[in-house]
N, CA, C and O atoms as a GROMACS GRO file, in nm:
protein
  544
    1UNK      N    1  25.792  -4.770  -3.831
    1UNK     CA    2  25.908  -4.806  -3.908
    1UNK      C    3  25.948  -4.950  -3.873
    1UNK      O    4  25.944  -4.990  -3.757
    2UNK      N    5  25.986  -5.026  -3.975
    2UNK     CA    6  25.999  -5.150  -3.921
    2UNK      C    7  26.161  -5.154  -3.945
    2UNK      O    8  26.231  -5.079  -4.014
    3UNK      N    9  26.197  -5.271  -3.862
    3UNK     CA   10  26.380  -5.272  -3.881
    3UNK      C   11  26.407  -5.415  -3.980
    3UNK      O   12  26.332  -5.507  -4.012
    4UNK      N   13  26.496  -5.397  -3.998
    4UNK     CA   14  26.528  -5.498  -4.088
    4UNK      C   15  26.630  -5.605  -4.044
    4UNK      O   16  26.750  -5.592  -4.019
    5UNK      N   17  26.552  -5.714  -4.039
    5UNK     CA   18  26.593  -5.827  -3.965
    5UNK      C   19  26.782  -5.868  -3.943
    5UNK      O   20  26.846  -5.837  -4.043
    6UNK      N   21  26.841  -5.910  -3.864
    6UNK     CA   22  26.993  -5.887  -3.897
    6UNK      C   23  27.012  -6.061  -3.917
    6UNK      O   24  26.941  -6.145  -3.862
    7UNK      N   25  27.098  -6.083  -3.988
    7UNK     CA   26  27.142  -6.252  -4.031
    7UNK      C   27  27.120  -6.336  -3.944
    7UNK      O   28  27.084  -6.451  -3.972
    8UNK      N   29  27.142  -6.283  -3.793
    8UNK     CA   30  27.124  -6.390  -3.697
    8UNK      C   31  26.965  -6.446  -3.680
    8UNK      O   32  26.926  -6.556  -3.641
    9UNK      N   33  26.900  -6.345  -3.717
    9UNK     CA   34  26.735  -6.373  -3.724
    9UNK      C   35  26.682  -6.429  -3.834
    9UNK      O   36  26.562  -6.454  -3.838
   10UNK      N   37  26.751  -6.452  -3.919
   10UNK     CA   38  26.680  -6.539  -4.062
   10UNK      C   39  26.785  -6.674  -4.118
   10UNK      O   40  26.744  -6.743  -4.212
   11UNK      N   41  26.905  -6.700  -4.060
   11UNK     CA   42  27.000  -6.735  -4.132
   11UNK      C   43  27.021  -6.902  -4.076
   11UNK      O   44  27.063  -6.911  -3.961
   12UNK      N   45  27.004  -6.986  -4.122
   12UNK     CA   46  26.988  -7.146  -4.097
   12UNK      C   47  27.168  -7.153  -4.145
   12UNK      O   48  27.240  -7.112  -4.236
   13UNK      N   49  27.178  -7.220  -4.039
   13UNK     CA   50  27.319  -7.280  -3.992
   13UNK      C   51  27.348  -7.485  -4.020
   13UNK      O   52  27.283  -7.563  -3.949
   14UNK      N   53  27.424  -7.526  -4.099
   14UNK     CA   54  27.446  -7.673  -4.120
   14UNK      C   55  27.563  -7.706  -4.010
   14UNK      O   56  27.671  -7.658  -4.046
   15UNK      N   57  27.571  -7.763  -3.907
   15UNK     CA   58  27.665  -7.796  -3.836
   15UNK      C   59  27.721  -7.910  -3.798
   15UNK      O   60  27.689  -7.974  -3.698
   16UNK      N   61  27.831  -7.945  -3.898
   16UNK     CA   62  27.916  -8.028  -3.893
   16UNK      C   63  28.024  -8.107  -3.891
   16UNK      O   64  28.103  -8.114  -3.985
   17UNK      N   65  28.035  -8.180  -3.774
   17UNK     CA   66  28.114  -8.212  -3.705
   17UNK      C   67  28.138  -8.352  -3.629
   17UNK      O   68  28.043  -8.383  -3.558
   18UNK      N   69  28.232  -8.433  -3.630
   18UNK     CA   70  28.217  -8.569  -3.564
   18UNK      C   71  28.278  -8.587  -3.415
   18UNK      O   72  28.301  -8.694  -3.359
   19UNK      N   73  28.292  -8.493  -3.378
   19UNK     CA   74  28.301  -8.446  -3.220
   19UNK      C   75  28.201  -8.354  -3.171
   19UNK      O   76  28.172  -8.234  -3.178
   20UNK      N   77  28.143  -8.508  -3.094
   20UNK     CA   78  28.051  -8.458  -2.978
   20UNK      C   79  28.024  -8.322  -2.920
   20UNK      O   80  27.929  -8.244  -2.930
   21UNK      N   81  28.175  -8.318  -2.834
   21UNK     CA   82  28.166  -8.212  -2.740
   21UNK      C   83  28.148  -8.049  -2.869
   21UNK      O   84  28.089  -7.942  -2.858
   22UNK      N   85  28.222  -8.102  -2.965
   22UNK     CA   86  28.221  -7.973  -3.032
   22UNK      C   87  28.106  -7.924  -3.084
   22UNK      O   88  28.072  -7.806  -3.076
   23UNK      N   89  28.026  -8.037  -3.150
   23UNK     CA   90  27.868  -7.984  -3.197
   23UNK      C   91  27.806  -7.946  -3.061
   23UNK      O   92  27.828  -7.828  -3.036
   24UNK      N   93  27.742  -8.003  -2.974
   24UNK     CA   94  27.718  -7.914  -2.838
   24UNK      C   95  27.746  -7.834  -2.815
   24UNK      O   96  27.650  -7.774  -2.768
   25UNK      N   97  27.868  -7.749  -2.812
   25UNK     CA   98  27.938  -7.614  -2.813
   25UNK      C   99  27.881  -7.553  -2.877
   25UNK      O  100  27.801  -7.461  -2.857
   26UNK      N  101  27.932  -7.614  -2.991
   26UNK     CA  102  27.938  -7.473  -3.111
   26UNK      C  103  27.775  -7.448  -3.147
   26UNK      O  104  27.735  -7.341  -3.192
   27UNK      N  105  27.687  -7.563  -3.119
   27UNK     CA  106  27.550  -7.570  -3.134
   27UNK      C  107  27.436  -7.469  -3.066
   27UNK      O  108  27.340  -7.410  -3.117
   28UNK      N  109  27.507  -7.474  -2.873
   28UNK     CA  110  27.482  -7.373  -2.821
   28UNK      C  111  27.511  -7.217  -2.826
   28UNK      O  112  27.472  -7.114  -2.772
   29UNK      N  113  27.586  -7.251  -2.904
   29UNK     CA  114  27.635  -7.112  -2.892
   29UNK      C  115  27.583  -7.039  -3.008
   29UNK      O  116  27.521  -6.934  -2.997
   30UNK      N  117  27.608  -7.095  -3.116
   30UNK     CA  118  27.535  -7.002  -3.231
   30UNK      C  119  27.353  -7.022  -3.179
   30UNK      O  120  27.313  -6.915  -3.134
   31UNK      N  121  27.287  -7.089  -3.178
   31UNK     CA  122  27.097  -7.092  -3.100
   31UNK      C  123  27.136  -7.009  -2.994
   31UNK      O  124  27.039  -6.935  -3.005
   32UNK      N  125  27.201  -6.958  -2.896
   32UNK     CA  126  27.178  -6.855  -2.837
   32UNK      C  127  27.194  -6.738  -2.873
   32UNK      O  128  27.123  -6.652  -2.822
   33UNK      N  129  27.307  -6.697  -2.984
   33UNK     CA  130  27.330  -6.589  -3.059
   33UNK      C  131  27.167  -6.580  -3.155
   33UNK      O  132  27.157  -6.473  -3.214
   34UNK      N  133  27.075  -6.652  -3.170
   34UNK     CA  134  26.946  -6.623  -3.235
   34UNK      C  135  26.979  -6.709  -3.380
   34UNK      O  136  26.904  -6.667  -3.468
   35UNK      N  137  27.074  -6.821  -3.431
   35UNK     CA  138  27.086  -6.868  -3.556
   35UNK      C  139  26.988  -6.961  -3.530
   35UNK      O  140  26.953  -6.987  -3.415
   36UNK      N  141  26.936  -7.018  -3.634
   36UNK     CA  142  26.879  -7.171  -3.658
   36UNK      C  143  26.981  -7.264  -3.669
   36UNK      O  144  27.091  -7.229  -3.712
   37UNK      N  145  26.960  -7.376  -3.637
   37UNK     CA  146  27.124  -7.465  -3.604
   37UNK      C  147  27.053  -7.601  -3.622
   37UNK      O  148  26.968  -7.652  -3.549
   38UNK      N  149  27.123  -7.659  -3.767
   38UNK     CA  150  27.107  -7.810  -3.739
   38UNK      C  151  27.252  -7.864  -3.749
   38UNK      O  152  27.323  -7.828  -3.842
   39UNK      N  153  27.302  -7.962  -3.641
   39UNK     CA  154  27.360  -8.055  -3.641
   39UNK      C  155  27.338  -8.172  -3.615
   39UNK      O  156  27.246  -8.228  -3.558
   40UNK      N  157  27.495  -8.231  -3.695
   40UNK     CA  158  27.494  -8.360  -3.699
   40UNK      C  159  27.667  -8.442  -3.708
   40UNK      O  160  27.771  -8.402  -3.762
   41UNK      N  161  27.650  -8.511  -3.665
   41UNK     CA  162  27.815  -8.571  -3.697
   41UNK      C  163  27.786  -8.673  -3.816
   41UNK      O  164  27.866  -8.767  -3.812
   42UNK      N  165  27.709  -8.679  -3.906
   42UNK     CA  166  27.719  -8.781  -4.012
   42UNK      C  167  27.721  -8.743  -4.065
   42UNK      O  168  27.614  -8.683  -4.079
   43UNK      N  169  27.843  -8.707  -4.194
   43UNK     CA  170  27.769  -8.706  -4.366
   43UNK      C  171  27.653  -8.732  -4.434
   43UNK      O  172  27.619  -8.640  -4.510
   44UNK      N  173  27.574  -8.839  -4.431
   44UNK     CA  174  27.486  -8.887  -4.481
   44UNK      C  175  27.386  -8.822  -4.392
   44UNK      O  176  27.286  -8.820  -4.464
   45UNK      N  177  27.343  -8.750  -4.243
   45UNK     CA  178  27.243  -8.691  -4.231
   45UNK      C  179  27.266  -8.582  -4.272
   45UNK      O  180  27.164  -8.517  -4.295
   46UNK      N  181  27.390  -8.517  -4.298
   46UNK     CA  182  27.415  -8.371  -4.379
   46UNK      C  183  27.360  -8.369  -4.493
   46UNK      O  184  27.322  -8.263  -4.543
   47UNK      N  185  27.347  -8.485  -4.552
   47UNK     CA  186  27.311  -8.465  -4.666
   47UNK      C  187  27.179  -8.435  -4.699
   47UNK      O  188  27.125  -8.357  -4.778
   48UNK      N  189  27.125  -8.554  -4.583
   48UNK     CA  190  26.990  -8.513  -4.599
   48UNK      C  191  26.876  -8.397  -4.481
   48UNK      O  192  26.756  -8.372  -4.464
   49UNK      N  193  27.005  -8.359  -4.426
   49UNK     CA  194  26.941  -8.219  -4.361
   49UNK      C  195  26.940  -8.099  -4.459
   49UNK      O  196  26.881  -7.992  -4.443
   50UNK      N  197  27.023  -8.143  -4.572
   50UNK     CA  198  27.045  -7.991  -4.698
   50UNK      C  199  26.966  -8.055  -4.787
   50UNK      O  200  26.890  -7.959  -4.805
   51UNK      N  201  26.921  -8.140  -4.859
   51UNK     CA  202  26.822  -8.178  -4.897
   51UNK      C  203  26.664  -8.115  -4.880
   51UNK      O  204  26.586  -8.082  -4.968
   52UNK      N  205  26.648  -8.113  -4.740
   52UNK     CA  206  26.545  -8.044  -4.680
   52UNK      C  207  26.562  -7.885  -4.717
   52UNK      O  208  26.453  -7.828  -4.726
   53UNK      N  209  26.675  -7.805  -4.741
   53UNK     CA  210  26.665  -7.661  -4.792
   53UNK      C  211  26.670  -7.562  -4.687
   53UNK      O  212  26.655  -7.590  -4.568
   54UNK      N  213  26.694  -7.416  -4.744
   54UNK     CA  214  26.683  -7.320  -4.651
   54UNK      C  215  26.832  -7.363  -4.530
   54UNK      O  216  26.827  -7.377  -4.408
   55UNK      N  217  26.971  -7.376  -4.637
   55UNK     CA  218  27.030  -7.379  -4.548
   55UNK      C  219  27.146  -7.240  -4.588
   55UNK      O  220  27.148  -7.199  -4.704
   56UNK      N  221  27.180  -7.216  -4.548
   56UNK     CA  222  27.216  -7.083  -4.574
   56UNK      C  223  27.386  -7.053  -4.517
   56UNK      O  224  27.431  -6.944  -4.553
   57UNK      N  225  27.468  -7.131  -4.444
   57UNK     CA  226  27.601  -7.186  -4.403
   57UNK      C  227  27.635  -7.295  -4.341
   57UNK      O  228  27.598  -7.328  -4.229
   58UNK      N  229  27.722  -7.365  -4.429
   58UNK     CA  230  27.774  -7.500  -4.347
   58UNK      C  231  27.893  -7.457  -4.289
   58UNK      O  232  27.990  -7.398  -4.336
   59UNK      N  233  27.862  -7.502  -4.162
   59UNK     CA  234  28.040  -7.518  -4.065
   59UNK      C  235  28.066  -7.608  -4.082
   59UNK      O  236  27.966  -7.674  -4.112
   60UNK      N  237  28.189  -7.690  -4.083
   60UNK     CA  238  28.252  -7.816  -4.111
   60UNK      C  239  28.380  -7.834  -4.043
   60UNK      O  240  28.455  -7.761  -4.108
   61UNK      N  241  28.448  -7.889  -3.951
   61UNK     CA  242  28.539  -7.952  -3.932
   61UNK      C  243  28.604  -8.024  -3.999
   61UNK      O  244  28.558  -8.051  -4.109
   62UNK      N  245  28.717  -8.075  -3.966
   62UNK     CA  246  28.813  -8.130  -4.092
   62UNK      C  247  28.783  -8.290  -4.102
   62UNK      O  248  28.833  -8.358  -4.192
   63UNK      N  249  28.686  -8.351  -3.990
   63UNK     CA  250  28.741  -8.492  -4.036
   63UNK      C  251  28.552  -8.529  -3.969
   63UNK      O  252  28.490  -8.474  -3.879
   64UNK      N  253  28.526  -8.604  -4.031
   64UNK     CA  254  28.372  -8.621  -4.051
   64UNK      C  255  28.382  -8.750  -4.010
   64UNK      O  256  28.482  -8.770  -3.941
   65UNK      N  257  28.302  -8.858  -4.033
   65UNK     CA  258  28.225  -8.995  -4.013
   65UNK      C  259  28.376  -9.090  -4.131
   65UNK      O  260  28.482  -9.151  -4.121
   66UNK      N  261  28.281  -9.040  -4.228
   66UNK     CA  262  28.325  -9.149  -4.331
   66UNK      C  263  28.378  -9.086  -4.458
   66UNK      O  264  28.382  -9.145  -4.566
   67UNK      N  265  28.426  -8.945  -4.434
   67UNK     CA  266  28.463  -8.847  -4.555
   67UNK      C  267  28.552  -8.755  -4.452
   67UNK      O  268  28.541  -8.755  -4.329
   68UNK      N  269  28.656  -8.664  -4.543
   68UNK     CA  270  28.711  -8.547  -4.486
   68UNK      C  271  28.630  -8.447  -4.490
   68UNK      O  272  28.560  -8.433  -4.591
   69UNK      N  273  28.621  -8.342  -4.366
   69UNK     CA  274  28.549  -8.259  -4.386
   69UNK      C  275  28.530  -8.158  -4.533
   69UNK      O  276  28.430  -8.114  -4.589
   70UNK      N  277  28.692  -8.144  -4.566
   70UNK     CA  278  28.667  -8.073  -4.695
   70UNK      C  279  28.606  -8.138  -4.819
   70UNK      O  280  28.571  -8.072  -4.917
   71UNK      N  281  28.594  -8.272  -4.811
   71UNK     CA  282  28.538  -8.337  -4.911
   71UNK      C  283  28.403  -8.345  -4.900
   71UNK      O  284  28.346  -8.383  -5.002
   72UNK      N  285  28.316  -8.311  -4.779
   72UNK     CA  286  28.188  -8.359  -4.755
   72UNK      C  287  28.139  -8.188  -4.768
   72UNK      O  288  28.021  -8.157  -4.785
   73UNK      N  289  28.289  -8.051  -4.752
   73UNK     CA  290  28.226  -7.988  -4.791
   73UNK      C  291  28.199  -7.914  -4.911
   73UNK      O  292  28.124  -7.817  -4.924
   74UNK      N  293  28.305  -7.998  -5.040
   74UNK     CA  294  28.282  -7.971  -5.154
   74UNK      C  295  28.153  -8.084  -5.240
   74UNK      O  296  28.157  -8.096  -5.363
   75UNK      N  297  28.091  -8.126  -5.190
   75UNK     CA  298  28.007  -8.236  -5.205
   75UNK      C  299  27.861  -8.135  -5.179
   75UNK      O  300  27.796  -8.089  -5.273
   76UNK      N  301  27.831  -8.116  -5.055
   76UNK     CA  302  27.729  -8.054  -5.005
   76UNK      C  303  27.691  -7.878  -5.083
   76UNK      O  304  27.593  -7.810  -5.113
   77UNK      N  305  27.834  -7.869  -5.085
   77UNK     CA  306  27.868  -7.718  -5.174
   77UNK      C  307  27.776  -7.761  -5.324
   77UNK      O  308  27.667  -7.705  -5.342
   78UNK      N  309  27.819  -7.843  -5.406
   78UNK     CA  310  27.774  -7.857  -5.526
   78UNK      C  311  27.614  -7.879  -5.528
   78UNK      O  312  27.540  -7.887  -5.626
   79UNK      N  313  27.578  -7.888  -5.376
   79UNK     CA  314  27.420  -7.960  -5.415
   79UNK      C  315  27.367  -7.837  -5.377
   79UNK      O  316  27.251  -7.813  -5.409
   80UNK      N  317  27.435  -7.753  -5.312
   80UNK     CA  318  27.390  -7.554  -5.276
   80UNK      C  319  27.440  -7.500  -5.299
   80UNK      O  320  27.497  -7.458  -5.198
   81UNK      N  321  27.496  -7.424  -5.438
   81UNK     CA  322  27.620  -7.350  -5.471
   81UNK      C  323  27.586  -7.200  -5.377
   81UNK      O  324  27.669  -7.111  -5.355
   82UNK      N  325  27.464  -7.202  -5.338
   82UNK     CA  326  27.399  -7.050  -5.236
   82UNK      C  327  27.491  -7.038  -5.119
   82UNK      O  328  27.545  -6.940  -5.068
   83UNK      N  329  27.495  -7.178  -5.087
   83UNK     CA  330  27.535  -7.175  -4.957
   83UNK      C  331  27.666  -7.147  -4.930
   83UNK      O  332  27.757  -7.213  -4.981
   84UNK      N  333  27.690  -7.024  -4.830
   84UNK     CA  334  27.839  -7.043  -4.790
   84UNK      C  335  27.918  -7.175  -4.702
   84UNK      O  336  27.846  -7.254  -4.641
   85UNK      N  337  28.040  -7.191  -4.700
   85UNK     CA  338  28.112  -7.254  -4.600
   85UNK      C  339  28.171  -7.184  -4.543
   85UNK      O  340  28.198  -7.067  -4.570
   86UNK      N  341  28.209  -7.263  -4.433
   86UNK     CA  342  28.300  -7.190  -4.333
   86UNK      C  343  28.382  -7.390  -4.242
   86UNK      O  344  28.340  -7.491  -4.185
   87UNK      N  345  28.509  -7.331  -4.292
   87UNK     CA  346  28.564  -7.479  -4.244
   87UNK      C  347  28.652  -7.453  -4.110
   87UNK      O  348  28.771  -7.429  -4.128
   88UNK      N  349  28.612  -7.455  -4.005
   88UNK     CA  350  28.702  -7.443  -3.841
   88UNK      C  351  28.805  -7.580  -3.867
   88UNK      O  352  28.790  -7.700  -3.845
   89UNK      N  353  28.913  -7.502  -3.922
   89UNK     CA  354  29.028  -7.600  -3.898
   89UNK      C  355  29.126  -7.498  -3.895
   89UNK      O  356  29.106  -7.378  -3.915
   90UNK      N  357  29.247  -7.559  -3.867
   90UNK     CA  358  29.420  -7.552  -3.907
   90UNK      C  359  29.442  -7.462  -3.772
   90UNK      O  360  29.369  -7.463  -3.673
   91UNK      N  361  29.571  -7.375  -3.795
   91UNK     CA  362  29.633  -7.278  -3.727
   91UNK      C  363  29.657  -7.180  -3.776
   91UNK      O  364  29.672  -7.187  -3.898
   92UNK      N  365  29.672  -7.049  -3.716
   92UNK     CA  366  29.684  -6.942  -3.777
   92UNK      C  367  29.800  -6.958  -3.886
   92UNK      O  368  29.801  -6.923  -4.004
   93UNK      N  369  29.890  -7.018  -3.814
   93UNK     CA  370  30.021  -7.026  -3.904
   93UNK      C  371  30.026  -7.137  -3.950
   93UNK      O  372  30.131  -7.195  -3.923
   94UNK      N  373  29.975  -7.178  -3.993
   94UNK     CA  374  29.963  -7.336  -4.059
   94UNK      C  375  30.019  -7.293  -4.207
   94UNK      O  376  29.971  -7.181  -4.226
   95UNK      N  377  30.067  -7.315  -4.275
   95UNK     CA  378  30.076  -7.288  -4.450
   95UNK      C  379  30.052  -7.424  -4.501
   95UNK      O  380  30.036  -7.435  -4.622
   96UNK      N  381  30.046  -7.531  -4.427
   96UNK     CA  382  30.041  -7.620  -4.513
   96UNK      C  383  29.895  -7.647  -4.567
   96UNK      O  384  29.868  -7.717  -4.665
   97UNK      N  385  29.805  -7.577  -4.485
   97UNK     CA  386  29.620  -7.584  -4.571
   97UNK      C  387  29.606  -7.462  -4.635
   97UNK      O  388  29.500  -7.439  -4.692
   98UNK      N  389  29.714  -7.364  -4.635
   98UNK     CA  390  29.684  -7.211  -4.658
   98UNK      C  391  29.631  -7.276  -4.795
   98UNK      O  392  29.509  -7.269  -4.785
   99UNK      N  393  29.659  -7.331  -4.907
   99UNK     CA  394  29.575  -7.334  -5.034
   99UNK      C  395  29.460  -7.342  -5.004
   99UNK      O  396  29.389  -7.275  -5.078
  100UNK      N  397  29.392  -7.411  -4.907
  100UNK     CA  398  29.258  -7.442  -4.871
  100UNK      C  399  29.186  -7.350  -4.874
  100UNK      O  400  29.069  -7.376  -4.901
  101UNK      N  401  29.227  -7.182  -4.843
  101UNK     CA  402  29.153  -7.144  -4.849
  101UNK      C  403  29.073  -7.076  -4.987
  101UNK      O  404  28.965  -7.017  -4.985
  102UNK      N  405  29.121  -7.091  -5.054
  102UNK     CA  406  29.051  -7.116  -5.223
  102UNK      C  407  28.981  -7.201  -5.241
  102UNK      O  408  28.919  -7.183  -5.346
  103UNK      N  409  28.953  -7.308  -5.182
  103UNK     CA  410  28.874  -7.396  -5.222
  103UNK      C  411  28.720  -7.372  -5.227
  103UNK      O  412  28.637  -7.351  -5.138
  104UNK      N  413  28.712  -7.385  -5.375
  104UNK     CA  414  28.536  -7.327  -5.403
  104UNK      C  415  28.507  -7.206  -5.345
  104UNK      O  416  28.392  -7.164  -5.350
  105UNK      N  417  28.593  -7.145  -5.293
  105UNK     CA  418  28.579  -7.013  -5.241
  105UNK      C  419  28.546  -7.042  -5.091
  105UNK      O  420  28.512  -6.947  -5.021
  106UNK      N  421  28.552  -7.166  -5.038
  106UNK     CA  422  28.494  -7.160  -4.901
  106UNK      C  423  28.656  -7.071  -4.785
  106UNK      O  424  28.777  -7.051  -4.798
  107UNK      N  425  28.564  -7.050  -4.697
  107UNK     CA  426  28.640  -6.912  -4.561
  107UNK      C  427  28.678  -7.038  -4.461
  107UNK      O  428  28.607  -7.136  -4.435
  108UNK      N  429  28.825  -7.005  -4.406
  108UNK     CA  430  28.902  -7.123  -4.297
  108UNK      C  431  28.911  -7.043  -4.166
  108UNK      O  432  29.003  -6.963  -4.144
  109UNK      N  433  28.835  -7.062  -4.102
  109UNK     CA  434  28.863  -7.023  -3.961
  109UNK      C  435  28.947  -7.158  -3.888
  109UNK      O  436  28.932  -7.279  -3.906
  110UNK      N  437  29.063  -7.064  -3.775
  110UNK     CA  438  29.129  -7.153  -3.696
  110UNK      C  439  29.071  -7.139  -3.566
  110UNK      O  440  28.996  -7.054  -3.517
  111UNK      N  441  29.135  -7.263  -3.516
  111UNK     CA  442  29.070  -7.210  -3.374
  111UNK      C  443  29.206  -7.208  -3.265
  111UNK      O  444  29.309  -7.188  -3.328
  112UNK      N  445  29.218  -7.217  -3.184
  112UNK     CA  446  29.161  -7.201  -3.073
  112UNK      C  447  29.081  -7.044  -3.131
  112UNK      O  448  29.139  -6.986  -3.222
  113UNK      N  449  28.980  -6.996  -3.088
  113UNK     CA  450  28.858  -6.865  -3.080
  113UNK      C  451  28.740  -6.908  -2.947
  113UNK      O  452  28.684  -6.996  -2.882
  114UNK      N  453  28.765  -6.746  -2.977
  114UNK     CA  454  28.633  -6.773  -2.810
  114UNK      C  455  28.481  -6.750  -2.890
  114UNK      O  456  28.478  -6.712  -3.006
  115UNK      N  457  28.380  -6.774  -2.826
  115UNK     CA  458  28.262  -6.775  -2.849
  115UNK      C  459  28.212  -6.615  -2.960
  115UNK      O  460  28.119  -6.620  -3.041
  116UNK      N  461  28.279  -6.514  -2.940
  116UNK     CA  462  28.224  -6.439  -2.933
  116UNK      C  463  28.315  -6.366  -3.129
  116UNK      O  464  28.280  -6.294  -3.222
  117UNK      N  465  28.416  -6.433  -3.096
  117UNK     CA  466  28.508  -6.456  -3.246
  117UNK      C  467  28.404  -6.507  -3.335
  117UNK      O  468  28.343  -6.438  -3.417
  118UNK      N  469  28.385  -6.630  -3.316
  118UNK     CA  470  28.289  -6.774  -3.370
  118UNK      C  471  28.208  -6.651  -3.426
  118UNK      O  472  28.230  -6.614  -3.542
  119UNK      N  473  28.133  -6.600  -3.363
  119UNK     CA  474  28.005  -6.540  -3.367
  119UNK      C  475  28.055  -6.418  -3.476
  119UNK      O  476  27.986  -6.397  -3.576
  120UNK      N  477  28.150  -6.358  -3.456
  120UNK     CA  478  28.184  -6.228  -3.581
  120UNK      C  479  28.212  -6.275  -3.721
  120UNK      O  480  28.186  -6.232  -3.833
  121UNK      N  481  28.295  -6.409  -3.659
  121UNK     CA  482  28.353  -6.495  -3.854
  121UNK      C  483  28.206  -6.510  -3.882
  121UNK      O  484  28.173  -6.429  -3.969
  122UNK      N  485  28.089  -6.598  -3.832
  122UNK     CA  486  28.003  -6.572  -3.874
  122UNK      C  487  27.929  -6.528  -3.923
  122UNK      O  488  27.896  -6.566  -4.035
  123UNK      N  489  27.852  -6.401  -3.844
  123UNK     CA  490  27.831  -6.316  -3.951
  123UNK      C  491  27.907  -6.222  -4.047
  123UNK      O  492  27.862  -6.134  -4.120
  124UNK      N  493  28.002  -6.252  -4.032
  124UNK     CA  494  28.125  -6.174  -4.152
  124UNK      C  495  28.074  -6.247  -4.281
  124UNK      O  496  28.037  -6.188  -4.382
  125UNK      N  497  28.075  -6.380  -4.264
  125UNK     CA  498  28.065  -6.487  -4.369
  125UNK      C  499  27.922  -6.465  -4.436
  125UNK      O  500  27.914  -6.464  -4.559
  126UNK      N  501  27.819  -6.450  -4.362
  126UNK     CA  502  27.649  -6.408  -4.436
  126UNK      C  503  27.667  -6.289  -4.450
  126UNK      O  504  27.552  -6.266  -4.490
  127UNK      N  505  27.714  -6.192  -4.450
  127UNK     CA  506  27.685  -6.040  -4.495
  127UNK      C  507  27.770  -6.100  -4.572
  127UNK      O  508  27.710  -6.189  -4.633
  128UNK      N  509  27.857  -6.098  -4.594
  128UNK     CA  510  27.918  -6.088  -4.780
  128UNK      C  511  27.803  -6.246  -4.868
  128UNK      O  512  27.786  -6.252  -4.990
  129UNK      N  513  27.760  -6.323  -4.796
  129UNK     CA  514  27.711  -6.367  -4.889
  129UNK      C  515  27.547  -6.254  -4.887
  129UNK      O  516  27.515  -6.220  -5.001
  130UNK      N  517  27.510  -6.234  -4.843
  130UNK     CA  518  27.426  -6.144  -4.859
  130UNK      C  519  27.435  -6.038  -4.953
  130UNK      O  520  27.351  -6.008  -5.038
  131UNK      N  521  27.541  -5.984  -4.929
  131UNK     CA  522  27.574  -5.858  -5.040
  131UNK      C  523  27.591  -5.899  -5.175
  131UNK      O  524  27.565  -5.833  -5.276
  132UNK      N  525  27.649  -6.047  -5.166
  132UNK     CA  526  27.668  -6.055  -5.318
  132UNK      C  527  27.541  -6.116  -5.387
  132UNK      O  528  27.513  -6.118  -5.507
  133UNK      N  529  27.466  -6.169  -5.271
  133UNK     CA  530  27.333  -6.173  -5.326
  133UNK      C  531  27.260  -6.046  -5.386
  133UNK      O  532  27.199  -6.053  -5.493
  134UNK      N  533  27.265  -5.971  -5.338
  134UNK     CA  534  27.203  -5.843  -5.366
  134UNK      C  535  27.251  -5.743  -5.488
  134UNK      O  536  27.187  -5.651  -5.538
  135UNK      N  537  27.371  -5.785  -5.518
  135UNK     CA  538  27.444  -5.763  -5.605
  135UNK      C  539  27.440  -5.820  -5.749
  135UNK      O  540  27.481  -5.762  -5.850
  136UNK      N  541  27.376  -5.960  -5.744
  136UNK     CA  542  27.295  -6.000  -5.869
  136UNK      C  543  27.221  -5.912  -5.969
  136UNK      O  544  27.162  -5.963  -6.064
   0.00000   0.00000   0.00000
């Protein structure tokens, strides 16, 4: 009987962010959970790391190189409508981005979260895009 692979074993990760310490983090941490993980703090290598394909969720932070994160991630969105987002910003109680989270349908995680949060929004975020793949 064979098992059927779980998201963390097939699922290519876009990671981006213009803090250092945070791509290192968050970099290690999802490649040890078993994701594929490319980061970068530039827009312009985001672009052309999704270019290359087989990307399957962008993380994004709010403030990038030379664009806002939400702008680099409605940009990147249009060139993979497949791809989910997931934008690590605001506060739980923030209302002032609460519209944000409609945007293109992308999912707002806040942080402060521990490693192991990170890791559930995650795959929370590929099983529903999964399902609605399947649901086609």
């Amino acid at each position: 009987m064979e098992w059927a692979k779980s998201p963390r074993e097939t699922a290519t990760i876009l990671l981006l962010s213009s803090e250092p310490l945070v791509l290192t983090i968050l970099t290690e941490a999802l490649r040890h959970a078993g994701y594929v993980v490319s980061a970068t703090g530039s827009f312009g290598s985001a672009v052309d790391l999704l270019a290359d394909g087989g990307i399957d969720l962008l993380i994004v932070r709010p403030h990038v190189d030379s664009i806002s994160g939400y702008e680099a991630a409605k940009y990147l969105h249009a060139r993979n409508p497949d791809m989910a987002v997931l934008i690590v910003a605001g506060l739980p109680d923030d209302n002032r981005i609460q519209y944000r989270d409609d945007l293109e349908g992308f999912k707002r995680f806040p942080p402060p979260f521990t490693t192991a949060q990170l890791l559930d929004k995650v795959d929370e975020v590929l099983k529903a895009v999964k399902e609605r793949g399947t649901a086609t």
